[in-house]
C-alpha positions as semicolon CSV with decimal commas, in nm:
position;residue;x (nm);y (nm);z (nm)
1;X;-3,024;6,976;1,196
2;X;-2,697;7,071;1,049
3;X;-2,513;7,352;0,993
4;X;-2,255;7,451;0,737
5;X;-2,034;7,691;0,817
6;X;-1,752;7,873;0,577
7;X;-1,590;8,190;0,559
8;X;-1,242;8,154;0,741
9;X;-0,911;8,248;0,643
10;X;-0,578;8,414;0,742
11;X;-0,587;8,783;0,704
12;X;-0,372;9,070;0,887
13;X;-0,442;9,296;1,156
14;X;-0,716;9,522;1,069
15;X;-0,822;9,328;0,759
16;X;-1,176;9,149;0,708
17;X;-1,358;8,862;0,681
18;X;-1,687;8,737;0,592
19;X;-1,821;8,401;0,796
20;X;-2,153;8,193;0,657
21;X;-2,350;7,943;0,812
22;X;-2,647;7,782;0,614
23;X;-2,866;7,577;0,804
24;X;-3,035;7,290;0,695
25;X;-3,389;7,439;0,900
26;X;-3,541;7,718;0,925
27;X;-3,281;8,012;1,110
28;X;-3,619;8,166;1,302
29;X;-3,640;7,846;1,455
30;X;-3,442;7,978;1,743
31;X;-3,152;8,212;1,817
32;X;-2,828;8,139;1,596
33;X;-2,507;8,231;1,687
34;X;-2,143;8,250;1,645
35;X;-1,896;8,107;1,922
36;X;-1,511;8,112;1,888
37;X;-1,239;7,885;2,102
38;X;-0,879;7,966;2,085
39;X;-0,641;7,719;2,195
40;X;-0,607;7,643;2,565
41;X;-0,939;7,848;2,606
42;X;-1,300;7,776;2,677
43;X;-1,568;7,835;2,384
44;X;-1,734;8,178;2,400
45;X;-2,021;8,350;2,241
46;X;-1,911;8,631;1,973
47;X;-2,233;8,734;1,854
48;X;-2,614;8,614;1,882
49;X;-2,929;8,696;1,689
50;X;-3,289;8,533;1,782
51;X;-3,580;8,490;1,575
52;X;-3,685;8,829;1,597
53;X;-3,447;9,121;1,540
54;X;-3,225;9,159;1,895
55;X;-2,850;9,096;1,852
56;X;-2,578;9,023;2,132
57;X;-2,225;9,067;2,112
58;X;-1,959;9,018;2,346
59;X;-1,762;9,350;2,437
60;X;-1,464;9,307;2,260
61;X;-1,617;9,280;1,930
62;X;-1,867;9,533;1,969
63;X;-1,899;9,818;1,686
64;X;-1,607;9,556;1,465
65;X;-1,819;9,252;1,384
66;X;-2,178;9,248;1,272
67;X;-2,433;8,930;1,275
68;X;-2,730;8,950;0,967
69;X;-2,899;8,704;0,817
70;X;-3,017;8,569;0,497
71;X;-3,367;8,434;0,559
72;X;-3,454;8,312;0,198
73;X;-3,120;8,123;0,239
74;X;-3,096;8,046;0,554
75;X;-2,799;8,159;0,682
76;X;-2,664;8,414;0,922
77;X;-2,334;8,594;0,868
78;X;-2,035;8,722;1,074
79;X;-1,910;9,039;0,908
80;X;-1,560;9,113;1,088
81;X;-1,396;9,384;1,043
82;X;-1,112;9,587;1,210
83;X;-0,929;9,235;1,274
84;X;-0,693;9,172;1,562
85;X;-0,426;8,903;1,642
86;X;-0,625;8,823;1,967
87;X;-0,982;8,738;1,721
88;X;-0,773;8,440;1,601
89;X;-0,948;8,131;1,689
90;X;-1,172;7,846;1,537
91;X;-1,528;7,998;1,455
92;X;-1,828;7,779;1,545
93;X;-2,168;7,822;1,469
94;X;-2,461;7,734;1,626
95;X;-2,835;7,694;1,601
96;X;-3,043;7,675;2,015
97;X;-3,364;7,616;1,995
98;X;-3,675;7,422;2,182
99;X;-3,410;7,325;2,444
100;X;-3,120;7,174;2,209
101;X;-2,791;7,316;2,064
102;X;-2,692;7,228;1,707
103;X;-2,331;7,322;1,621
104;X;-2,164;7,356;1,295
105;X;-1,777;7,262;1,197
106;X;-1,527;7,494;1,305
107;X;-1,380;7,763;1,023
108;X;-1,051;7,903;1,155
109;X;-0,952;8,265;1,167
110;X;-0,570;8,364;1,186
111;X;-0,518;8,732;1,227
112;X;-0,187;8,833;1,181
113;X;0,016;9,112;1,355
């Protein structure tokens, strides 16, 4: 399995960014996700979506960043919007499914004040 992420950039506060990740399988093979770890902090989960329609996010992102996906292409996006210095981080995606995690390379985000 791999997984190809893109997307990052440096934008400021309040800007936007659009994050990919194309998988090299089938994305209703299990629940895809996005993760982000900031320096000197443990990974997290940002936002989740399974194989049938139910989305997670964590708090802090709620009602700014959206997960969809592309099944035809399979990949699942991170729209983020309404950017803030403390969403800087490296953006991971990943792929869980019949008991394994796949991850993708990081893409950084730098939100600037």
């Amino acid at each position: 399995v791999q997984l190809q992420a893109s997307g990052g950039g440096s934008v400021q506060a309040g800007g936007s960014l659009r994050l990919s990740c194309t998988a090299s399988v089938s994305i209703y093979s299990g629940t895809m996700a996005w993760y982000r770890q900031a320096p000197g902090k443990q990974r997290e989960l940002v936002a989740a979506i399974r194989s049938g329609r139910d989305t997670d996010y964590m708090d802090s992102v709620k009602g700014r960043f959206t997960i969809f996906r592309d099944g035809p292409k399979n990949t699942v996006y991170l729209q983020m919007n309404s950017l803030k210095p403390e969403d800087t981080a490296t953006y991971f995606c990943g792929l869980t499914a019949q008991y394994n995690r796949y991850w993708g390379q990081g893409t950084q985000v730098t939100v600037s004040s």
